[in-house]
C-alpha positions in Angstrom: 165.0 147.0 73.8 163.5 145.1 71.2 159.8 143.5 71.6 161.1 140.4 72.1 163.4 141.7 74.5 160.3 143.0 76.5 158.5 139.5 75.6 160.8 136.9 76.3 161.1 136.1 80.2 156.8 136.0 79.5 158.0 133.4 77.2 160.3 131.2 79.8 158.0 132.0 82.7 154.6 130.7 80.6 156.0 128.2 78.0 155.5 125.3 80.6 151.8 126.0 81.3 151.3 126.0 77.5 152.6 122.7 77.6 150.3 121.7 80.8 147.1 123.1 78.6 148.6 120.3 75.8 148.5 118.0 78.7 145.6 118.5 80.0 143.3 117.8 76.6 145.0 114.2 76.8 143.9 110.6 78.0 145.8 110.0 81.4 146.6 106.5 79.7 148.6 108.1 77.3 151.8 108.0 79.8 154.5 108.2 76.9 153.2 111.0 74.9 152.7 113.1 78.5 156.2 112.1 79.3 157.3 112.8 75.5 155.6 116.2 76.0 156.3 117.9 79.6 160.0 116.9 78.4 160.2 118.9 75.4 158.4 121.7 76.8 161.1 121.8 79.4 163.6 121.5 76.3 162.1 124.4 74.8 162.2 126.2 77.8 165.3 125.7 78.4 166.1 127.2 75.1 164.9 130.4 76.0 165.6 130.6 79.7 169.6 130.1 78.1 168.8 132.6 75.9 167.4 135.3 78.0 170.5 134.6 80.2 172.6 135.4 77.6 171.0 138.5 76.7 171.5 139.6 80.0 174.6 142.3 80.2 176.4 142.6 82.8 177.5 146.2 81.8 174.4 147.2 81.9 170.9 148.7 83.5 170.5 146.7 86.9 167.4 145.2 85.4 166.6 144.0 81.9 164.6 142.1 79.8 161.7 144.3 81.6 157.8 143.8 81.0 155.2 145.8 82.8 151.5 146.1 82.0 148.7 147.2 84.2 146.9 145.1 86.7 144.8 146.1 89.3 145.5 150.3 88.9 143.0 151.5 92.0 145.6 149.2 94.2 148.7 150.8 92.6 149.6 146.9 91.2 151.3 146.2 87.6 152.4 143.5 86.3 156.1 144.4 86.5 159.1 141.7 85.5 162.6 141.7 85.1 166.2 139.7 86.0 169.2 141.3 87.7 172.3 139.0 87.3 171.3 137.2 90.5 167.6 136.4 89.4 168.9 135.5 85.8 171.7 132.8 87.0 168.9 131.1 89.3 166.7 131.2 86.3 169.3 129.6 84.2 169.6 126.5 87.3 166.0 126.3 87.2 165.9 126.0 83.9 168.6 123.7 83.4 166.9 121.5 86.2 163.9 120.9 83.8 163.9 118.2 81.6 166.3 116.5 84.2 164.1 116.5 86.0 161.3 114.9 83.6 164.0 112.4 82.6 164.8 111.2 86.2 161.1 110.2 86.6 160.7 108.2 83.3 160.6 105.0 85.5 159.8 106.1 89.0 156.7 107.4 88.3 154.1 104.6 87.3 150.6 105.8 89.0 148.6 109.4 88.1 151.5 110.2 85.9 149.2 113.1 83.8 148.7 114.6 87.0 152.1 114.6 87.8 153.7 116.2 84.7 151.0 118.8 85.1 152.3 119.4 88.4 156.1 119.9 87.6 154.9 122.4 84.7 152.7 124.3 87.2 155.8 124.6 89.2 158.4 125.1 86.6 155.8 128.4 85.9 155.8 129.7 89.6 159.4 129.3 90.7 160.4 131.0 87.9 157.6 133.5 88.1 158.9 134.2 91.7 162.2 134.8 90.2 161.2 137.2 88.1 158.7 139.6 89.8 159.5 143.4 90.6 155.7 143.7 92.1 155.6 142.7 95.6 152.4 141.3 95.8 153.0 140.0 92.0 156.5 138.1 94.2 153.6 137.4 97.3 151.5 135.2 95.0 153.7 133.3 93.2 155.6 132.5 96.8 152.7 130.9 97.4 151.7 129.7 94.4 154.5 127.3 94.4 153.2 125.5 97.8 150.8 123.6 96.1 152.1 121.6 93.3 155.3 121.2 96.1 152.6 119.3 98.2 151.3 117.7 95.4 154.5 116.2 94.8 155.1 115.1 97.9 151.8 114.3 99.1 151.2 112.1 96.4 154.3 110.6 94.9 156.2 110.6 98.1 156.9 107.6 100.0 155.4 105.9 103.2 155.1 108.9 105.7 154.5 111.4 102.5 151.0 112.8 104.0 152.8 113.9 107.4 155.8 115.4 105.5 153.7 117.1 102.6 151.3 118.4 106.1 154.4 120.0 107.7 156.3 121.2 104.7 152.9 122.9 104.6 152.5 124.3 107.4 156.0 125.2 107.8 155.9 127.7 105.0 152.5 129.1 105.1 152.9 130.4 108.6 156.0 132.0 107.6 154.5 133.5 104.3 150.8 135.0 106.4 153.7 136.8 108.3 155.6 138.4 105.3 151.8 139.2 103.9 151.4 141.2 106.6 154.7 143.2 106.1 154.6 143.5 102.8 150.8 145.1 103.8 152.6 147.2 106.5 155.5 148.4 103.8 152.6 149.4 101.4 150.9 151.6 103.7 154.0 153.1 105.4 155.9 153.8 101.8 153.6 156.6 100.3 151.2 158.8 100.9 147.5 157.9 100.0 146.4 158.1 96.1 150.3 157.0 95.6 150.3 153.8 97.0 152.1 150.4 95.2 153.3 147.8 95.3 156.2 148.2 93.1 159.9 147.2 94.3 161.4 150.2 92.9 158.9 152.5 94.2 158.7 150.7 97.5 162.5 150.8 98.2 163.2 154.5 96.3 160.8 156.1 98.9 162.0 154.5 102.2 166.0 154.6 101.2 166.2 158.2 102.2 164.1 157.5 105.7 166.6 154.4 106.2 169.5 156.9 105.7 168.2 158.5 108.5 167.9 156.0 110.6 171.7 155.0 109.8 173.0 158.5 110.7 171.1 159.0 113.8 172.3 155.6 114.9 175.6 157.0 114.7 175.1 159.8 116.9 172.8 157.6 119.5 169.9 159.8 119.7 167.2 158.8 117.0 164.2 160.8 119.5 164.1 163.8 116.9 163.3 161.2 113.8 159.8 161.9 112.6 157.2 160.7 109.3 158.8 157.9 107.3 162.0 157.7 109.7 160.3 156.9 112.3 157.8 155.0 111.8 160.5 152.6 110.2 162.5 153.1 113.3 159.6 152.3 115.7 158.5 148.9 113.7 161.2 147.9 110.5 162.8 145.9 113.3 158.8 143.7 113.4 158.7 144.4 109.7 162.1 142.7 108.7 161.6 139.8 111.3 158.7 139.0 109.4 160.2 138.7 105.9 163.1 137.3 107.8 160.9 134.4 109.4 159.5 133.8 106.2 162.7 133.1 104.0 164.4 131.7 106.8 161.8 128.9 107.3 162.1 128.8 102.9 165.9 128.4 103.6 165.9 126.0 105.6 167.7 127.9 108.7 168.4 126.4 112.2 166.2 126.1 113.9 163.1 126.4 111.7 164.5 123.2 109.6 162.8 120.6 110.7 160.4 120.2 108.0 163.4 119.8 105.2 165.1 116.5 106.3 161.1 114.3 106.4 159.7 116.5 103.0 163.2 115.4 101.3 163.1 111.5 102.6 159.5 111.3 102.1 159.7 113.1 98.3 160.2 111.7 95.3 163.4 111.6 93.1 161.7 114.9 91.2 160.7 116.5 94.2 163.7 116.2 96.0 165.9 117.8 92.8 163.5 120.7 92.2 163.4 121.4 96.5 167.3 121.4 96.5 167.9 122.6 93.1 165.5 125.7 93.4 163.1 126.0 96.2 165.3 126.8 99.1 166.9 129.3 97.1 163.6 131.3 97.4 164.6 132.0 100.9 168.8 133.2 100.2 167.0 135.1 97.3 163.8 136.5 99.2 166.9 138.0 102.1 168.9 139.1 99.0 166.4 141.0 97.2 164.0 142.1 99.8 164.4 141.4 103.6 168.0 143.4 103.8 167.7 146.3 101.4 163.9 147.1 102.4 165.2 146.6 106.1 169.0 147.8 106.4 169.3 149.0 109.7 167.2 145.8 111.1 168.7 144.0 109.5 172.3 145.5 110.6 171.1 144.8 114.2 169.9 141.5 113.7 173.2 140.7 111.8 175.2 138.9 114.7 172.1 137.1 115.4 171.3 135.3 112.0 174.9 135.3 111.2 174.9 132.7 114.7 172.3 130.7 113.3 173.7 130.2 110.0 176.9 129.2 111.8 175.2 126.6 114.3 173.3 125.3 111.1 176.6 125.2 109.4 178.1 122.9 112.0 174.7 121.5 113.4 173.6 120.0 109.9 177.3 118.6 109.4 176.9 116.7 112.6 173.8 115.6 112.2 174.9 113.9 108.9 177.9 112.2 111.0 174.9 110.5 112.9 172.6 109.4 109.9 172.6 105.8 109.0 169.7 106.5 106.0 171.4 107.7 102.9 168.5 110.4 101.6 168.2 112.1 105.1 172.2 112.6 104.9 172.3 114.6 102.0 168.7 116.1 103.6 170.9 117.5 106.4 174.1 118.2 104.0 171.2 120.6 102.3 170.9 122.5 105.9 174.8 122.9 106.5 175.6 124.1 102.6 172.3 127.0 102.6 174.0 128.0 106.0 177.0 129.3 103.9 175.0 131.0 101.5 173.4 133.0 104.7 176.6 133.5 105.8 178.1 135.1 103.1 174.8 137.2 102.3 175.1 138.6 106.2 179.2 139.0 106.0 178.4 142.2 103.8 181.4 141.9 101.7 182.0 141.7 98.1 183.7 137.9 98.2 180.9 136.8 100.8 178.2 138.0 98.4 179.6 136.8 95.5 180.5 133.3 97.3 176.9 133.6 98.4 175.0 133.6 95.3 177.5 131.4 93.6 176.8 129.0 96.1 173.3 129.1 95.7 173.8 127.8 92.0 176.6 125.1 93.3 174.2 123.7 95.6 171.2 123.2 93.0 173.9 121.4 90.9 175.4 119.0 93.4 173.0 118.3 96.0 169.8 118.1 93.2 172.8 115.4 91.2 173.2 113.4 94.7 169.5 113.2 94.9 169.2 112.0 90.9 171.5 109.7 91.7 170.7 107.7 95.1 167.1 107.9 93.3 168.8 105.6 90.4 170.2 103.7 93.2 166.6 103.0 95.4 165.0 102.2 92.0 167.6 99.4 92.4 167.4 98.3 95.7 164.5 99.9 97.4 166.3 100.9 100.7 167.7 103.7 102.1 170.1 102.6 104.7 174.5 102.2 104.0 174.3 98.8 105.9 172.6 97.3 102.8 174.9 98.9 100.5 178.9 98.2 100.7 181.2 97.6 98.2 179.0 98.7 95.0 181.7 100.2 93.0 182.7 96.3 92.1 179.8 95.7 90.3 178.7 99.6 89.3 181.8 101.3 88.1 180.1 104.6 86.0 177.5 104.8 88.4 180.7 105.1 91.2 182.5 107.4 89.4 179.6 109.4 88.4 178.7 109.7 92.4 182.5 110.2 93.2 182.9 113.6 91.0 179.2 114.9 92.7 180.8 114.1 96.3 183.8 116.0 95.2 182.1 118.6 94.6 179.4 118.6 97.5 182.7 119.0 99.4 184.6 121.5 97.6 187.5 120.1 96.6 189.3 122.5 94.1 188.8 122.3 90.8 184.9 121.8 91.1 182.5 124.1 91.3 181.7 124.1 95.5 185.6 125.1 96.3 184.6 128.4 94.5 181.9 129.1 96.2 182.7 128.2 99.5 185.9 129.7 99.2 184.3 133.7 98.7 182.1 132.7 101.3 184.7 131.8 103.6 187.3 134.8 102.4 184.4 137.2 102.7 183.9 136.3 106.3 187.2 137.0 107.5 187.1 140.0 106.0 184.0 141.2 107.2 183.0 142.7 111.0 181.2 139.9 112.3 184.6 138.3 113.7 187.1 135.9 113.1 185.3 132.9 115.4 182.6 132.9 112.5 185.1 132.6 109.7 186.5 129.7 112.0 183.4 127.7 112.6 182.1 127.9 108.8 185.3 126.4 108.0 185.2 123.6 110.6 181.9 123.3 108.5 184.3 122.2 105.4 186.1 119.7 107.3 183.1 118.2 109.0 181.2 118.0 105.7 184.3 116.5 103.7 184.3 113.7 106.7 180.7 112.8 106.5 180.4 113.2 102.4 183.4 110.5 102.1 182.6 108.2 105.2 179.1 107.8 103.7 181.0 106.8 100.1 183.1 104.5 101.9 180.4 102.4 103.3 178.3 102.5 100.1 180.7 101.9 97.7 183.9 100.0 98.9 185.0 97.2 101.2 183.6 93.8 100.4 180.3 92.6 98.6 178.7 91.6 101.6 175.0 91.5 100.2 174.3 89.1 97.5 171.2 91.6 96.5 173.7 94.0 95.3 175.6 91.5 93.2 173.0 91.8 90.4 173.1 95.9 90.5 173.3 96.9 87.1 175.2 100.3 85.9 173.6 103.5 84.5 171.6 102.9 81.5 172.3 105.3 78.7 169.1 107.3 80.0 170.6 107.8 83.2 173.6 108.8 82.6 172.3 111.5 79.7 170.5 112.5 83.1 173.9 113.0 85.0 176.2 113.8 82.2 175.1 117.7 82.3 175.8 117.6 86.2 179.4 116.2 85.7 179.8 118.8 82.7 178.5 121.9 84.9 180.4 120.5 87.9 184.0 121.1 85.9 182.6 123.9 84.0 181.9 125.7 86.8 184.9 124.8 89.1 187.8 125.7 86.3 186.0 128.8 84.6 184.0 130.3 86.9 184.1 133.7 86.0 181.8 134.0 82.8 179.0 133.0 86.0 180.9 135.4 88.3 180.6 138.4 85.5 177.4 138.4 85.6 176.6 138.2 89.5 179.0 140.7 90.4 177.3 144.1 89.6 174.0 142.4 91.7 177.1 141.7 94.4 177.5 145.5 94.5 174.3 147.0 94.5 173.5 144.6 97.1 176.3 145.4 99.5 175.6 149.6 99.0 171.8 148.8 99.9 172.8 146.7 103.0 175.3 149.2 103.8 173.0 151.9 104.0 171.4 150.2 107.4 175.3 150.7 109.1 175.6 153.5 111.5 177.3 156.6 110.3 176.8 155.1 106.7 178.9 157.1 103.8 176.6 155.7 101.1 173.6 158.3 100.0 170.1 157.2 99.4 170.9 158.7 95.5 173.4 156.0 94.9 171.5 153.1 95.4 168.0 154.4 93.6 166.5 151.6 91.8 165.4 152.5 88.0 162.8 150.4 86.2 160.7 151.2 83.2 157.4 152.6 82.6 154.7 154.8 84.3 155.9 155.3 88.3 153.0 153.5 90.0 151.5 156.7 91.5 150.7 157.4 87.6 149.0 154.1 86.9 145.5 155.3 89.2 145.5 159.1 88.0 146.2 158.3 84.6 145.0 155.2 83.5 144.3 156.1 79.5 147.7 157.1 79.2 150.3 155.4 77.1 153.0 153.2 79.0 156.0 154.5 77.7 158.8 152.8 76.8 162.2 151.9 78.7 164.2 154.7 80.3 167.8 154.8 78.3 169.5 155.6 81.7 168.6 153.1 84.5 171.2 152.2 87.3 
């Protein structure tokens, strides 16, 4: 790899907190030059989060673009990065998300606006930190690092009830991440021997794949009483171990029933806030289940399967209803947020190639269409200042782009074919049938569909047709040339990603295999062997950083899985 091969996702995570130091040195008065700024740094980094993703080959080592350094040696921590094709395509979302972001806010945001740009770049820097990370602890601390400009946003520049949903949103998600600190602790200790200790992913997963093979295989027989060391002491507590990490990301998700704080955070948050929590922020918890809870886990996992499989079905249908009952616009697509994430659970836990892939493409359909319905009821409360369909009715008379524009993004929230959610849900939906959790969870995800398609184009039909009955919304005007710059990339990504999926697909799919070998491991009577899903990364193995802390970090290994 070239150096600025090595450099570059440095240069995408840290770009925006350049920007914040510009910031910073400025007058808070100065609102159009802080606007004028945040925006192209998001531009810029946008640039080069498009251009790492392209560099990105699919044909390739598993991951790429590498950097590691050392950190804090005597605690066997570096500062290790890298993107497999999953944690490249949500870097691409979160970087397309950006400047829409910044743009949507141009007008909504009127008080403490320094503060708030600074906050967006602080957490433009963290998601995509979290992203990147092949340190666990180096993962721990941007996790958490993205809980306070979150608050911020809400706590701030939310509406009425903002304290009490900035308070639980919170709460929520730092009792679930004290939990995963202690696993990832626990995994730390129980990984390698002392004087060996880190906390690298590779090392972390390499040295208990073999003990989890055990586990597998003695589960097949029935009698795991002769397992001793590594084996079992995973045995004895990776079932506590994995619901930690699983509490964690499923609170992050939102799953049923640890939702609760999604559908108050998303009324109560601004346009901004509610685009970069939909667009990226619940992916953190598919992600964190993808990339850590499963593989570190598989055999816990494989037993808690039927169990968060059942939850992701009931949130499936649960969220759907809910939405049927909502009379306040913002909490619909709140809920819709809760029903959609449940299909991207549900593909993860189906363990099959289509579920996977369905899964994580999914994960990027979401961010598309649910962060464009926020952007655009935003546009529309800017309007009108209300939440409710009673005041609404009959728009599309007086608002014709602005209809059409929310007509494609409804399309897609329900998957019609031809945009980008039929894709997604389909795999998901294929996957399941095919998998071993049985056909009744294949048949309630795809009452899901039918639920959500009724709720997604009841709510349109209040909204937007019948008669004028308010004479406020007689004097709506239509999307200004801002705005719809601000949707125009959603409608584009929409069709782009619905009718040629599969340059996205290409570069998820060899993350789709690993993934399924690593969860596969965990299955009784397994055929897969600990060899064939070894995790290669470059540099010094972390054991070396502590014993030989003068030597030279060498460069990337020219054979890495």
């Amino acid at each position: 790899m070239s150096f600025f091969d090595t450099h570059l996702l440095n240069l995408v995570v840290y770009l925006p907190l350049l920007f914040a130091a510009l910031i910073w040195m400025l007058p808070g008065a100065e609102r159009g030059q802080i606007r004028a700024i945040t925006f192209i740094g998001m531009m810029v980094d946008l640039v080069f989060g498009v251009w790492a993703y392209l560099r990105f080959d699919a044909a390739g080592p598993e991951f790429q673009l590498e950097y590691r350094t050392r950190w804090l040696e005597q605690l066997g921590v570096s500062y290790h990065i890298g993107v497999d094709g999953l944690a490249a395509s949500l870097l691409l979302l979160t970087v397309f998300l950006g400047p829409l972001v910044v743009m949507a806010s141009q007008t909504y945001i009127t008080e403490r606006v320094k503060e708030f740009h600074l906050s967006l770049l602080v957490l433009q820097t963290v998601m995509l930190g979290a992203l990147v990370s092949l340190d666990v602890l180096l993962f721990y601390i941007f996790w958490e690092a993205m809980l306070i400009p979150m608050y911020l946003l809400v706590g701030v520049w939310g509406a009425k009830d903002r304290q009490m949903a900035a308070v639980k949103f919170f709460l929520y998600t730092l009792a679930g991440s004290l939990l995963m600190l202690v696993a990832i602790v626990a995994i730390y200790f129980i990984s390698s021997t002392p004087g060996n200790r880190s906390f690298d992913y590779a090392t972390i997963y390499n040295s208990m794949s073999g003990a989890n093979a055990q586990i597998a295989a003695c589960m097949g027989t029935g009698d795991c009483s002769q397992l001793t060391g590594m084996a079992g002491i995973l045995h004895r507590w990776g079932p506590w171990l994995f619901a930690a990490f699983a509490i964690a990301f499923a609170i992050k998700v939102p799953m049923w029933p640890v939702h609760t704080w999604l559908p108050d955070a998303h009324v109560q948050a601004p346009v901004a806030g509610s685009m970069i929590l939909a667009g990226v922020m619940l992916k953190m918890g598919t992600f964190g289940f993808w990339r850590f809870a499963i593989p570190f886990f598989p055999s816990a996992a494989h037993q808690a399967r039927p169990f968060l499989a059942t939850l992701a079905v009931i949130g499936i249908v649960y969220g759907a209803l809910m939405c049927l009952a909502q009379r306040d616009i913002k909490k619909l697509i709140a809920y819709s947020s809760v029903s959609h994430l449940g299909y991207c659970m549900l593909g993860i836990l189906a363990v099959t190639a289509e579920g996977a892939t369905g899964s994580a493409y999914q994960m990027l359909n979401h961010g598309v269409s649910t962060g464009a319905l926020f952007l655009l009821f935003g546009f529309l409360y800017e309007r009108r200042h209300t939440r409710l369909m009673s005041d609404y009715g009959g728009i599309a008379k007086v608002v014709p782009v602005y209809t059409a524009s929310f007509l494609i993004i409804t399309f897609s929230s329900v998957a019609v074919p031809g945009t980008n959610g039929f894709v997604g849900e389909f795999l998901v939906l294929l996957g399941t049938f095919k998998s071993s959790l049985g056909l009744a969870f294949g048949a309630l995800a795809t009452l899901g569909v039918i639920l959500g398609a009724a709720y997604m184009l009841w709510m349109v039909q209040k909204v937007f047709f019948g008669p004028l009955t308010h004479r406020e919304n007689q004097g709506l005007t239509d999307l200004s040339l801002r705005e719809f710059a601000t949707v125009a990339p959603f409608l584009v990504l929409v069709l782009v990603m619905g009718l040629m999926p599969q340059p996205f697909l290409d570069r998820i799919n060899p993350s789709t295999e690993r993934f399924i070998q690593r969860a596969e491991l965990g299955f009784p009577g397994s055929q897969v062997r600990p060899g064939d899903v070894q995790i290669s990364v470059m540099g010094l193995p972390p054991a070396g950083l502590a014993a030989a802390p003068n030597a030279p970090m060498p460069g990337p290994l020219a054979d890495r899985r």
